[in-house]
C-alpha positions in Angstrom: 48.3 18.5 -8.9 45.1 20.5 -9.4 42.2 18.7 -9.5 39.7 21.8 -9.4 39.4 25.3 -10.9 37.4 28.6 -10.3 36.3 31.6 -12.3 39.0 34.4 -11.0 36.3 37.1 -10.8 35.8 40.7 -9.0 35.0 38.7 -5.8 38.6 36.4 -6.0 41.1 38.8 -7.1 43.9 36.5 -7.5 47.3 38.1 -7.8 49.0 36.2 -11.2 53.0 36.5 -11.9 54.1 35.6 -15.6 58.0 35.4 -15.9 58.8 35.6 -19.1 57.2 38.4 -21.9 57.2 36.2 -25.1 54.6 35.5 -27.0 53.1 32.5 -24.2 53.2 34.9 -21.3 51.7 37.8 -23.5 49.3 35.8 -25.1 48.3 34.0 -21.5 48.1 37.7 -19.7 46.1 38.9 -22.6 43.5 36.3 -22.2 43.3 36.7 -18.4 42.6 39.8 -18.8 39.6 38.9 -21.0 38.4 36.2 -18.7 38.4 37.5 -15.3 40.0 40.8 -13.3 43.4 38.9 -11.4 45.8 41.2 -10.5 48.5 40.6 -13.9 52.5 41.0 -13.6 55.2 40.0 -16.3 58.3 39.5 -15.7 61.3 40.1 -18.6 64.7 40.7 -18.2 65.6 41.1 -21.8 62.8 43.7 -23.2 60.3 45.9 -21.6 57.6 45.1 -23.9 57.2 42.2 -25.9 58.3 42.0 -29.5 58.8 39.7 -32.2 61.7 37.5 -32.2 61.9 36.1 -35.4 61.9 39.3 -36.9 64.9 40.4 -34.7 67.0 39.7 -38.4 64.8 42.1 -40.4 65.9 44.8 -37.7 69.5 44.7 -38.1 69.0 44.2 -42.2 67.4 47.7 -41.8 63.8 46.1 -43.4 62.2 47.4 -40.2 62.4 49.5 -37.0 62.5 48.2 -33.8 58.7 49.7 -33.2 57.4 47.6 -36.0 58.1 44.6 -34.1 56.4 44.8 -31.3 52.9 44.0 -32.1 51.2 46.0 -29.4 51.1 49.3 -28.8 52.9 50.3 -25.9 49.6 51.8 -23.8 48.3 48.5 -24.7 49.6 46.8 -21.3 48.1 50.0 -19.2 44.7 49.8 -20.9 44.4 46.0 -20.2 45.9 46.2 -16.6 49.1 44.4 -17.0 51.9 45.5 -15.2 55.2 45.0 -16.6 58.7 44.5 -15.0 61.6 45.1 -16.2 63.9 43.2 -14.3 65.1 40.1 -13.5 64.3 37.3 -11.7 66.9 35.8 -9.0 65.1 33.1 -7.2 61.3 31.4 -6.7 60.5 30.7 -3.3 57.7 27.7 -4.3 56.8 27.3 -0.6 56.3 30.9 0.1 55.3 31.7 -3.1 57.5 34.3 -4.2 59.8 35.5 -6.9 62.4 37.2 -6.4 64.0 40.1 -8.3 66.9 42.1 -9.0 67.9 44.1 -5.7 65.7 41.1 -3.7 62.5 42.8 -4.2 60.2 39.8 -3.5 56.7 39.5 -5.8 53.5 37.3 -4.1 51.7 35.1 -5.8 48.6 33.1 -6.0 49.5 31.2 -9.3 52.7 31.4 -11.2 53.0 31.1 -14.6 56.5 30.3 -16.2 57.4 31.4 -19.8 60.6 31.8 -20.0 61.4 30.2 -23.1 64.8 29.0 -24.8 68.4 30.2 -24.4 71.1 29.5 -27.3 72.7 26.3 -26.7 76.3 26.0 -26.0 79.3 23.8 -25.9 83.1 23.6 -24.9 85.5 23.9 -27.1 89.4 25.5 -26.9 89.3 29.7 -27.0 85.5 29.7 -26.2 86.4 32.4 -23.8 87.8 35.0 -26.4 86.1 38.1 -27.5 84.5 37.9 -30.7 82.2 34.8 -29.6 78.6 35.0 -29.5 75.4 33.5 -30.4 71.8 35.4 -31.9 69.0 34.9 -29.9 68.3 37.9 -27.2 67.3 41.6 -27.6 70.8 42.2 -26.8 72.2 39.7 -29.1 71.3 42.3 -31.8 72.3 45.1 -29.9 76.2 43.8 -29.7 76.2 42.3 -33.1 75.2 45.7 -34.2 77.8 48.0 -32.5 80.3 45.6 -33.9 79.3 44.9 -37.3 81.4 47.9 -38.8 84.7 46.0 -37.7 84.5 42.1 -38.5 86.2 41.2 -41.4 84.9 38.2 -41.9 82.7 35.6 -40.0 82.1 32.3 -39.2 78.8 30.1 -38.3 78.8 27.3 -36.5 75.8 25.2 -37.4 73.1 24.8 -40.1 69.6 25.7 -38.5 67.3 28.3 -39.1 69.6 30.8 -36.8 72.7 30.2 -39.2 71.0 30.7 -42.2 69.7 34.0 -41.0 72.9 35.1 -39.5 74.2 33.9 -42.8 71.8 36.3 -45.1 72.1 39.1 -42.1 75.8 39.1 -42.8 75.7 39.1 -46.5 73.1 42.0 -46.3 76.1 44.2 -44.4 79.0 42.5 -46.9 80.6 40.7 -44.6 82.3 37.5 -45.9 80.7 34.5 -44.5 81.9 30.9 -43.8 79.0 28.2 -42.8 80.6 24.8 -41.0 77.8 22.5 -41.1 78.2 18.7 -39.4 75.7 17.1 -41.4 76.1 16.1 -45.5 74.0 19.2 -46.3 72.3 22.2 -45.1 69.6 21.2 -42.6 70.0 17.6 -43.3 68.4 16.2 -40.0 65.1 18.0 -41.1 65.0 17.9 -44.5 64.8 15.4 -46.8 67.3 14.8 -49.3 66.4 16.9 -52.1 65.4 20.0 -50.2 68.1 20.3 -48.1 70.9 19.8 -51.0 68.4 22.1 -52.6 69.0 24.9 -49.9 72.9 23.8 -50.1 73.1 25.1 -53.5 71.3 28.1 -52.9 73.6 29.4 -50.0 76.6 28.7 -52.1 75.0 30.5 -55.4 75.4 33.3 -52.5 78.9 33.3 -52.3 78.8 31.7 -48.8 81.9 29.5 -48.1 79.3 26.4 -47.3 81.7 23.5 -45.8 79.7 20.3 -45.1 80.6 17.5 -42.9 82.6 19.9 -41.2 83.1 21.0 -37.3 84.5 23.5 -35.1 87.7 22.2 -33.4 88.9 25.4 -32.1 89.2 29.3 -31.5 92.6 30.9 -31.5 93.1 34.4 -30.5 95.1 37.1 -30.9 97.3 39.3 -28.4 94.3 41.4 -27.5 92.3 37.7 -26.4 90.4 38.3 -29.6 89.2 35.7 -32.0 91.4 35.9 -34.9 91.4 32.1 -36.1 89.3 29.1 -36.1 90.3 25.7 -36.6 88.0 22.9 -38.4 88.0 19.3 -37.4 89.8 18.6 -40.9 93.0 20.8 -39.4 92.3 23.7 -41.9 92.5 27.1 -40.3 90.2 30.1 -41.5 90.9 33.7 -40.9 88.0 35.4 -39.0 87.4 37.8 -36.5 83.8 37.0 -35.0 82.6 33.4 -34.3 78.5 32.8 -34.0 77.5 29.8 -32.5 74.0 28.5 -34.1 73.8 25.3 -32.7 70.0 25.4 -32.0 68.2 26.1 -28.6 66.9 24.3 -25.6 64.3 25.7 -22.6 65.6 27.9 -20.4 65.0 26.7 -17.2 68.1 28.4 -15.4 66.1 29.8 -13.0 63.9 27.0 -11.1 67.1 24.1 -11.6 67.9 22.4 -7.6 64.3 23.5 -7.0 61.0 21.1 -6.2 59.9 21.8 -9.5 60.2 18.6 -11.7 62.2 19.2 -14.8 63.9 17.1 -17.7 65.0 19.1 -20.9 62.4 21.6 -20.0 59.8 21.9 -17.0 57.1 18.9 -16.9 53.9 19.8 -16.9 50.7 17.7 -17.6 47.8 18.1 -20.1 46.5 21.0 -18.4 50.1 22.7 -18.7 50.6 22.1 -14.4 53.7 21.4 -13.0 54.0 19.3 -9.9 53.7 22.1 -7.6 49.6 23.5 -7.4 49.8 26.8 -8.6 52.5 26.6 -11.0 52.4 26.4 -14.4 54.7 26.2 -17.2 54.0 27.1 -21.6 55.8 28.3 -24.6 59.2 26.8 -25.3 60.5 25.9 -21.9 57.5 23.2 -21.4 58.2 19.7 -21.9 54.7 17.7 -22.1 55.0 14.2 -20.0 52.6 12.4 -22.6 53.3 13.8 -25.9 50.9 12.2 -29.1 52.3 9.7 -30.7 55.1 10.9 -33.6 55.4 14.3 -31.8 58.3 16.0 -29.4 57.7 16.7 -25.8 59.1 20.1 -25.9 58.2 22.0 -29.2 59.8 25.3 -30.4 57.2 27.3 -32.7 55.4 30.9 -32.4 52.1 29.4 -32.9 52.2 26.5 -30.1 53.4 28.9 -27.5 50.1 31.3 -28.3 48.2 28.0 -27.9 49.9 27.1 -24.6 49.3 30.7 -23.4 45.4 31.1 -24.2 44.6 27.1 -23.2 45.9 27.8 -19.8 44.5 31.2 -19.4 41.0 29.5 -19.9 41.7 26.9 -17.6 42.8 28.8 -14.7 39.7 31.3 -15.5 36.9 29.6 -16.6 37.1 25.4 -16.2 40.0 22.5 -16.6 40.5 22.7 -20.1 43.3 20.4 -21.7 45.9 21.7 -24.3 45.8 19.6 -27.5 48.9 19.5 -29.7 47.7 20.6 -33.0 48.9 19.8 -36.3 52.7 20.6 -36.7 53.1 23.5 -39.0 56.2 25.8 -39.6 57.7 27.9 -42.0 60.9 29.8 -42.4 62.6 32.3 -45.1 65.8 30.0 -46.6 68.0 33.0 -47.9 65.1 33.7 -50.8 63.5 30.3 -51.0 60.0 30.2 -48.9 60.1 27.1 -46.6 56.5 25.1 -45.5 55.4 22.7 -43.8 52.5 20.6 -42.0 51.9 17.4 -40.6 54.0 14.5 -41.0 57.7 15.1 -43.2 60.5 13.4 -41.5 64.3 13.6 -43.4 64.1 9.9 -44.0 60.9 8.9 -45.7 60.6 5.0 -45.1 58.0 3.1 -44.7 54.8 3.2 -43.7 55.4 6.4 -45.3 56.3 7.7 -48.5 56.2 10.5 -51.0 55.4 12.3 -54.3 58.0 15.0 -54.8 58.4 17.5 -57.6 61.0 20.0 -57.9 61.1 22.4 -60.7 64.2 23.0 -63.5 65.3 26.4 -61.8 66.2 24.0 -58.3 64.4 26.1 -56.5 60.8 25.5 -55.9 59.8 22.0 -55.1 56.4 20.1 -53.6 56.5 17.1 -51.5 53.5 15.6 -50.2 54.0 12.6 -47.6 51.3 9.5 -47.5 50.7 6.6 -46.1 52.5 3.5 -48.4 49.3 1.5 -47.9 46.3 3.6 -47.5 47.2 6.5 -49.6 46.3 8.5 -47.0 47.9 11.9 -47.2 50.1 12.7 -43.7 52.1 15.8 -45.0 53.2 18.5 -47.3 56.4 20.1 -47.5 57.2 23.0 -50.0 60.3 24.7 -50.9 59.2 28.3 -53.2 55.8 28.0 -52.3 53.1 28.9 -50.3 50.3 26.7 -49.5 47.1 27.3 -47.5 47.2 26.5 -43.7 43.4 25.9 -43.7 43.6 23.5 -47.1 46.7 21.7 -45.8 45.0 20.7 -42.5 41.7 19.7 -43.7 43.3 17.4 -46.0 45.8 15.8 -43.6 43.0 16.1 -40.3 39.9 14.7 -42.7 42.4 11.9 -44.2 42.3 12.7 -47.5 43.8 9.7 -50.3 46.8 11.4 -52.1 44.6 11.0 -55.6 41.7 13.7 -54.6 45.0 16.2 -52.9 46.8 16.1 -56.3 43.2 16.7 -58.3 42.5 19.2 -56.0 45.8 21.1 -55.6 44.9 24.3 -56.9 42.9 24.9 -53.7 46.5 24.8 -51.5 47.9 27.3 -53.6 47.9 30.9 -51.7 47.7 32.5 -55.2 46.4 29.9 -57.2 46.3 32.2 -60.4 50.1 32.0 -61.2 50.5 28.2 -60.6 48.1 26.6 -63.1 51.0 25.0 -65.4 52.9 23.5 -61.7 49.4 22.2 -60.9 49.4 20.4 -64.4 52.8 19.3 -63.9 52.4 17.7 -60.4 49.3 15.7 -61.8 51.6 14.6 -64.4 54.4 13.4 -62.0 51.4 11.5 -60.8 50.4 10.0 -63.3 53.9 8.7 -63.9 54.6 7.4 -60.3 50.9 5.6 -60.1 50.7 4.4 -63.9 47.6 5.3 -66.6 45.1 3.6 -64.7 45.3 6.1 -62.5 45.3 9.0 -64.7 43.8 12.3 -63.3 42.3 15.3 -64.3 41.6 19.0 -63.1 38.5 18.6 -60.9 36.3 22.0 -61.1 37.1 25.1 -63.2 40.0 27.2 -62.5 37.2 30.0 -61.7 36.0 27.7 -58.9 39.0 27.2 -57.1 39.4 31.6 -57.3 36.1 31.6 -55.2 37.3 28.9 -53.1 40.3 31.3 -52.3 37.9 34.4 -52.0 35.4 32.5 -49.8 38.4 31.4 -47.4 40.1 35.2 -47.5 36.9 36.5 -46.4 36.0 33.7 -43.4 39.8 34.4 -42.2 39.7 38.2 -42.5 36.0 37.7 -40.4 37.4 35.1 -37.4 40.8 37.9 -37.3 38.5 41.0 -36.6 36.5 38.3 -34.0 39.9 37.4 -32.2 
């Protein structure tokens, strides 16, 4: 392990090799570059610049061009000294220190930096070998699915995630009949609790998608051609299909340094400084797996935001001194067909105790607020909202300053993101509380509605401010 760091300066040009051009190894080669003058490659086989994955959907829904997902400009990389490589890496050489690539062109290094982020998971089942099989994760995921899209007749998802739900809307958007086999009792169900996820249920089968819960893939059959033309659920009924996509989830992709010295579980261990158990190697984004997670949290965690964390932490510890990454409050948020999907902190799918929760949902079924406490203290942990939006910086001062659930729900106004069209569900929510904690404990609006719109304007500005700093 490395005990001791240096400043990588004019005077100890250190040659750095990223593999992997996500968002981690972007955001760590960008920050290099602003701390010290090493000598920058990236590695990608997939793209030659980096882009956007989660908008990979809104690409083949024709919402946006390819272009418009990549968040730098192309001369970007040239101007900042990072050199990009398109190609792929066959083998690390940890001894040496090399990487090899395609056509066993070998790459030095001084210190090697590993993003290389998830792969789609996989499993065996009979016909997974046919044509028409195929998950949605890679740049070239999209590019099949789009050269074929024109000639399925109707498809079928395997699993309930995020992925299936936007394969799902991606599908619908092309009118291509869908089918959705998910395991669990609803959409989601391992994440969500009860009333959300039966909530999402009901809003993919208002959109005419064949939703079949409780329900698994047994098998593929194929035609004469070796082409899917028939799956098979674990309840023995057979449905009509001619493309299969497997959303099953993801897990690190770590293909590449397996039979090696390098320690690995899921992902690739690393320590609190994001070091592997070889000096000089380094691993961030979705393919680390921390050896001493916080309390309540996964070793290995799968969001944009933690992998630009992971990339500029290590970039000012290899540059400047040790510096420690810190797992920040869990936040994420998804688009659930046309329900917005929040949340922070602390919302398991089963609520027990010491936790519990004030929930709201509205008549339509389609917007809801959940805030998670502690049973005890009243001590708010979470918030999870279904057709809203809530304030990052609102939401984390609350749960990080421990804030008692009666001062959130006075307060809630502030959370809102557009807290104009949401004063009658702030009265309503009070009301809920009122009714779950008795009269005793009846609240009222604290400060004028005009205060809270400064609140908001105050907070827009301070944002807009540390974004033109970054």
């Amino acid at each position: 392990m490395e005990l001791t760091q240096r400043k990588i300066g004019k005077k100890g040009m250190e040659q750095i090799v990223i593999v992997g051009n996500g968002v981690a190894g972007i955001t760590a080669a960008r920050w290099l570059r602003k701390l010290g003058d090493a000598k920058i490659y990236v590695i990608s086989s997939e793209s030659a610049y980096f882009f956007s994955r989660t908008a990979l959907m809104y690409v083949y829904m024709g919402h946006m061009l390819w272009k418009d997902i990549e968040p730098y400009p192309r001369d970007f990389y040239s101007k900042n000294r990072i050199d990009l490589l398109h190609t792929k890496v066959q083998s690390i050489d940890f001894q040496s220190k090399i990487v090899l690539t395609e056509g066993n062109k070998p790459l030095a290094y001084d210190r090697l930096i590993l993003a290389t982020g998830s792969k789609s998971k996989s499993f065996d089942f009979p016909g997974n070998h046919l044509k028409g099989i195929s998950s949605f994760y890679y740049k070239q995921d999209l590019e099949h699915l789009n050269q074929i899209s024109d000639s399925i007749k109707h498809a079928v998802i395997v699993g309930g995630g995020l992925i299936g739900i936007e394969l799902a809307e991606m599908f619908c958007s092309r009118n291509i009949p869908v089918t959705m086999l998910v395991r669990e009792t609803d959409y989601w169900a391992h994440v969500l609790p009860e009333d959300e996820a039966r909530m999402i249920s009901r809003h993919i089968q208002d959109h005419k998608i064949d939703l079949q819960l409780e329900t698994r893939l047994q098998a593929v059959m194929g035609d004469e051609t070796g082409r899917v033309n028939k799956i098979i659920t674990d309840k023995g009924a057979e449905i009509n299909c001619n493309f299969v996509a497997l959303a099953i989830g993801v897990v690190p992709n770590i293909d590449i340094v397996q039979n090696t010295h390098l320690e690995c579980d899921h992902g690739i261990l690393v320590n609190e400084y994001l070091e592997t158990n070889i000096e000089h190697v380094y691993a961030i984004g979705d393919c680390a797996q921390l050896r001493d997670p916080i309390l309540g949290r996964k070793a290995t965690e799968t969001a944009w935001y933690i992998a630009k964390a992971m990339g500029k932490t290590l970039a000012h510890h290899i540059c400047q001194q040790p510096t420690a990454y810190q797992q920040v409050l869990w936040y994420n948020s998804a688009k659930l067909l046309d329900i917005e999907y929040q949340v922070y902190g602390q919302v398991p799918a089963q609520i027990k105790y010491p936790l519990n929760s004030l929930h709201l949902e509205l008549p339509n079924g389609r917007q809801s607020i959940r805030i998670t406490y502690d049973h005890d203290t009243k001590v708010v942990k979470g918030f999870l909202l279904m057709g809203f939006r809530f304030r990052q910086d609102v939401c984390e001062r609350w749960i990080l300053n421990k804030t008692v659930l009666e001062n959130v729900v006075s307060y809630i106004r502030l959370a809102f993101f557009e807290p104009e069209f949401y004063k009658g569900f702030a009265r309503r929510y009070m009301k809920k509380f009122n009714i779950e904690f008795g009269k005793s404990a009846y609240l009222k609006t604290r400060g004028s509605f005009d205060s809270v719109l400064k609140f908001f304007k105050r907070s827009k500005k301070k944002e807009s401010d540390e974004s033109e700093h970054n």
